[in-house]
N, C-alpha and C positions, 0 to 999 in steps of 0.2 A: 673787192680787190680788182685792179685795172687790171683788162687784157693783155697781156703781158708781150713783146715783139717777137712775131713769128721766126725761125730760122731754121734750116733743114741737112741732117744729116744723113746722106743719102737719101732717101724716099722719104726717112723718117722727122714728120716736122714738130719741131716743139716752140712752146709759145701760141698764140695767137688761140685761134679756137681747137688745136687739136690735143686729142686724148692724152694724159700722164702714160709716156714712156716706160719702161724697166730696163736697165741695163745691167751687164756685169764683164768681168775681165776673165782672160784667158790665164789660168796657172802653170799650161804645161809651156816647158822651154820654147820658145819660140823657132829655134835650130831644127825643133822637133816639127817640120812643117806639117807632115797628114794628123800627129797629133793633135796638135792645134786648130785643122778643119773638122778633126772629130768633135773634137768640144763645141767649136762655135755652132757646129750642125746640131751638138745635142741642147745647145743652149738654144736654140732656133726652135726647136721642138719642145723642150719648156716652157716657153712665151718669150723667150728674150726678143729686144727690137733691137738694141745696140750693143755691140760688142767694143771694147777696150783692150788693146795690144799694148804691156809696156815695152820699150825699144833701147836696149841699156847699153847698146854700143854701136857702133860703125859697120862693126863684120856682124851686128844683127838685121843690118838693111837689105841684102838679098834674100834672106828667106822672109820678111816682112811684106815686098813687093811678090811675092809669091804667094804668100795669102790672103791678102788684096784682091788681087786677080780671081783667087778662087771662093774667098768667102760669100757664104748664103744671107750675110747682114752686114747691113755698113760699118766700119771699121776707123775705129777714133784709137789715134797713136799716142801715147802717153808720152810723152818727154821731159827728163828734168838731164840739166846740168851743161848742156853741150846743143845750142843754135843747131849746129848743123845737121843733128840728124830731125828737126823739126822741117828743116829745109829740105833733108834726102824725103824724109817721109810723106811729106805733099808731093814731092814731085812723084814720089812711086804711088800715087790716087787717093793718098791716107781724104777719107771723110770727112775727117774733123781731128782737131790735134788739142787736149790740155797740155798744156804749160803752167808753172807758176813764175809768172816774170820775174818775183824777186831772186829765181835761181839761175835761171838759163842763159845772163850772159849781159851782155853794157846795154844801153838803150838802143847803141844803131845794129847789134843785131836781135833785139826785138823790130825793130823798124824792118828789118830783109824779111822777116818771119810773115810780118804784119803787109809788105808787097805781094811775096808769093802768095800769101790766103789769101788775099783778097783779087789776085789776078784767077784761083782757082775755085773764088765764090764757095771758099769751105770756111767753117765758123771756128772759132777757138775759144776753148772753156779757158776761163781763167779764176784756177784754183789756187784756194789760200787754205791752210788747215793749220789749226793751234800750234801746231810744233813747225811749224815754218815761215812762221811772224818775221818780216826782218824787225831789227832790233830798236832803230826808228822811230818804229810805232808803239813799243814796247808791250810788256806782255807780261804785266803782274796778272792774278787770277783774275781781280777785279775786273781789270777792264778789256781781258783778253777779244770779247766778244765785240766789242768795239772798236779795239785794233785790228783785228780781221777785216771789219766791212772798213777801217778807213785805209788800209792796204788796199784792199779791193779796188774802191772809189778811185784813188792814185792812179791805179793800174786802167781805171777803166778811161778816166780822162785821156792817158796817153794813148791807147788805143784809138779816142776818138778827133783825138788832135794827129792825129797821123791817118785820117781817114777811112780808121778801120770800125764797123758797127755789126758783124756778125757773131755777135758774143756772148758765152752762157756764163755762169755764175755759177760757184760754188765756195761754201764756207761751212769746212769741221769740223768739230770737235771732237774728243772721247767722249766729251760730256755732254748729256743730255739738251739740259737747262740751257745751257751755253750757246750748241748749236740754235737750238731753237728762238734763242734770244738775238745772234747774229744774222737767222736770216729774216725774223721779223722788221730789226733794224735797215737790212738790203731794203727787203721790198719796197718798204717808202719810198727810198730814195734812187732807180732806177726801175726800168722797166723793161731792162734784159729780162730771158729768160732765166731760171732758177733750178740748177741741179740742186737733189736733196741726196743727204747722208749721215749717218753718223759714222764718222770714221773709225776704223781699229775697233770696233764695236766688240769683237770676243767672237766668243765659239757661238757654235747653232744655238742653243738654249740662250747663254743672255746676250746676244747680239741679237737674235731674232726680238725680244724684249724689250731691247733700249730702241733697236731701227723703228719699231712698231709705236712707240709712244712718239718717238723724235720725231718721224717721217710721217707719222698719220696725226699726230699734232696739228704738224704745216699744214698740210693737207685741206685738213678741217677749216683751218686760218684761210681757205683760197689760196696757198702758198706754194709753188714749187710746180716745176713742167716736167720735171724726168729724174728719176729714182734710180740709187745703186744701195741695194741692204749689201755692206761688208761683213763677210763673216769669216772665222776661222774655219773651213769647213769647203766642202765640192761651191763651185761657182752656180753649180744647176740649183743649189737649197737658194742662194742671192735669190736667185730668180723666182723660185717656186714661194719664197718668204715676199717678196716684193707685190710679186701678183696678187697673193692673197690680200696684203695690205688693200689694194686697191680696190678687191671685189667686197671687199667688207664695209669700204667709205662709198661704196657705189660710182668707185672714178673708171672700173673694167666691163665692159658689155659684155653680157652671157658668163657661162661659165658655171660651173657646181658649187654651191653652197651644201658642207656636210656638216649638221647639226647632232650631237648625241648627248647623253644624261651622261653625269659627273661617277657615277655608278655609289650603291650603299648597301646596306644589308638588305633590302629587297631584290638587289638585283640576281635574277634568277639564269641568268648563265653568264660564262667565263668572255664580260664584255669590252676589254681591252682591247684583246687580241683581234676579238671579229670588225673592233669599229677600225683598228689599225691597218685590218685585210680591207674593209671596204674603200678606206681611204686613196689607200695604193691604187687600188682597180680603177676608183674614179677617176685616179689621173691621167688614166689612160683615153679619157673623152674631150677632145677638143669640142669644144658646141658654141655657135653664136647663142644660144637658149638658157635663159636664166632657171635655174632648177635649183629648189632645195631638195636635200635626199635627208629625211629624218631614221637615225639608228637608237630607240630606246630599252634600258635592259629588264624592264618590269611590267605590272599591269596596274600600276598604280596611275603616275603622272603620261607612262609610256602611250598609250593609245590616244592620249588627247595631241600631246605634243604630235604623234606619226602623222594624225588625221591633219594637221596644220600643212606640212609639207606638201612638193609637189606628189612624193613617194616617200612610205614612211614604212618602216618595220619597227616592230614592239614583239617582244618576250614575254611568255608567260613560262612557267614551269615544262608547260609540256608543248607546247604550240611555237610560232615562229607566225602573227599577223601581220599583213603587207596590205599600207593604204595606200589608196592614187586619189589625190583631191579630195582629202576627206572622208572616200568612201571606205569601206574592207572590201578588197577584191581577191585574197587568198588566204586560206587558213595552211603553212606547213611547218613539214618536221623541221626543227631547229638548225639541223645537220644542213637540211638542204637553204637553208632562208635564205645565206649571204648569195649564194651563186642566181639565185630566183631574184633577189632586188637585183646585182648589179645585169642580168639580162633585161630585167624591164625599164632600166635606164637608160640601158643602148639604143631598146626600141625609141625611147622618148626623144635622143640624139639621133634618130635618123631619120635625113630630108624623105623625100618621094621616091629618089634613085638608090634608095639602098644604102648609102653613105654617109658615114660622120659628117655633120655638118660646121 
């Protein structure tokens, strides 16, 4: 797949040679301005790189430039229906702005949109998703996935016949198949960058599910520079569901990889809940360090797989065994096992000075 054209929101650049993005949106009211710097701070702290404000009216533009000003990540304005507040929210430092041209208003106020961005060297995504097809292109099942990219394609030529080339992509679906099939079709035929998504995807369970096939699909394909998993559910799971996507395709440097057994009638202690505690704990470790942390609940499969990892604990009846690179380096009581791996993984996450790295 071609290098795809570089373009940068705020700091954060996508396309060209740099690393797959994770973004997600803000759900608290926007009125609610320190609310909203609490999210984005905790989204900044789960790995988020961009954040996403929708902006649903007029009298929601002063508290928008207020958190602009204050936000710890660059800040992409979401706009549908109404030009002018695409125009208020560059001019208040918005990042980058989505629009879907077939909503937001005639050609010549795309054209004022398409002046100001480009006088403030900020990109605009141009989103299409199934249920916002104009009619035009139309939109049986068949060929929905087709009328998206040639929406797109429409949209992207006027963009570039009025000068404008700072542009991301996005296209889709509820459906799987669909999405995946419309942005296979993009990629050939431009060399924008490529937001990935499945839209409306559901709750944590099957939207983590569908994003995970849909999104690591592309992926796989070479396909896609910056990822939003939509889910019914906190903005922090997007993020935390998104990232992992990546550490698992090998698109995220460092990070914890947690391996555990599916548990059976062997398993010799209550292994749910402890692999659920170590889980949590781990999150807690930011590390440029790749680490697998193995959790197994028996003495059958359990002590081959631990010794695999970079730290491994396995279960017997009466013991609690903890490997590092293969070796055994403690035999304990069960009670104490989980709080003993996750201290020996802090030590393995800290540089020379002492500090998470």
């Amino acid at each position: 797949m071609a290098m795809k054209q570089e373009i940068f929101i705020g700091p954060v650049g996508i396309g060209g040679s740099h690393p797959v993005s994770v973004q997600s949106m803000t759900s608290v009211p926007l009125a609610d301005v320190a609310a909203t710097l609490r999210q984005i701070q905790a989204l900044q702290t789960a790995g988020c790189d961009i954040v996403r404000v929708a902006i649903l009216d007029r009298d929601s533009l002063p508290y928008f430039g207020q958190v602009i000003a204050r936000s710890v990540l660059p800040v992409v304005a979401d706009i549908h229906f109404d030009a002018v507040l695409a125009l208020e929210a560059i001019g208040l430092g918005a990042q980058g702005i989505r629009i879907n041209p077939g909503n937001i208003g005639s050609p010549d106020k795309v054209k004022d949109i398409l002046r100001l961005a480009n006088e403030r060297e900020i990109p605009i995504r141009i989103g299409v998703n199934s249920g916002s097809i104009e009619k035009k292109y139309g939109h049986g099942t068949a060929s929905r996935a087709g009328a998206m990219v040639s929406s797109v394609m429409d949209k992207v030529k006027f963009f570039e016949d009025n000068g404008f080339f700072r542009i991301k992509i996005s296209l889709k679906s509820p459906d799987v198949p669909e999405t995946v099939h419309a942005y296979r079709l993009i990629a050939g035929q431009c060399n924008y960058p490529l937001h990935l998504g499945i839209t409306e995807a559901g709750t944590r369970f099957s939207g983590t599910i569908k994003s995970a096939i849909g999104i690591g699909g592309l992926l796989l394909d070479g396909i896609g520079n910056t990822i939003r998993v939509s889910l019914t559910a906190d903005p922090l799971e997007e993020v935390r569901v998104g990232r992992e996507i990546l550490r698992v395709l090998g698109l995220m440097p460092g990070g914890i990889e947690l391996i555990s057994c599916p548990t059976c009638g062997r398993t010799s202690v209550d292994l749910i809940p402890l692999v659920e505690e170590v889980e949590k704990r781990l999150n807690a470790f930011k590390t440029r360090k790749k680490l697998q942390v193995a959790v197994m609940g028996c003495e059958v499969n359990g002590p081959g797989e631990a010794r695999q990892a970079d730290i491994g604990l396995a279960f017997s009846r009466n013991k609690g065994y903890i490997f590092r690179k293969g070796h055994l380096i403690e035999k304990i009581a069960p009670a104490e096992a989980v709080d003993r791996l996750i201290e020996i993984v802090g030590e393995l996450c800290r540089d020379e000075a002492g500090k998470i790295t």
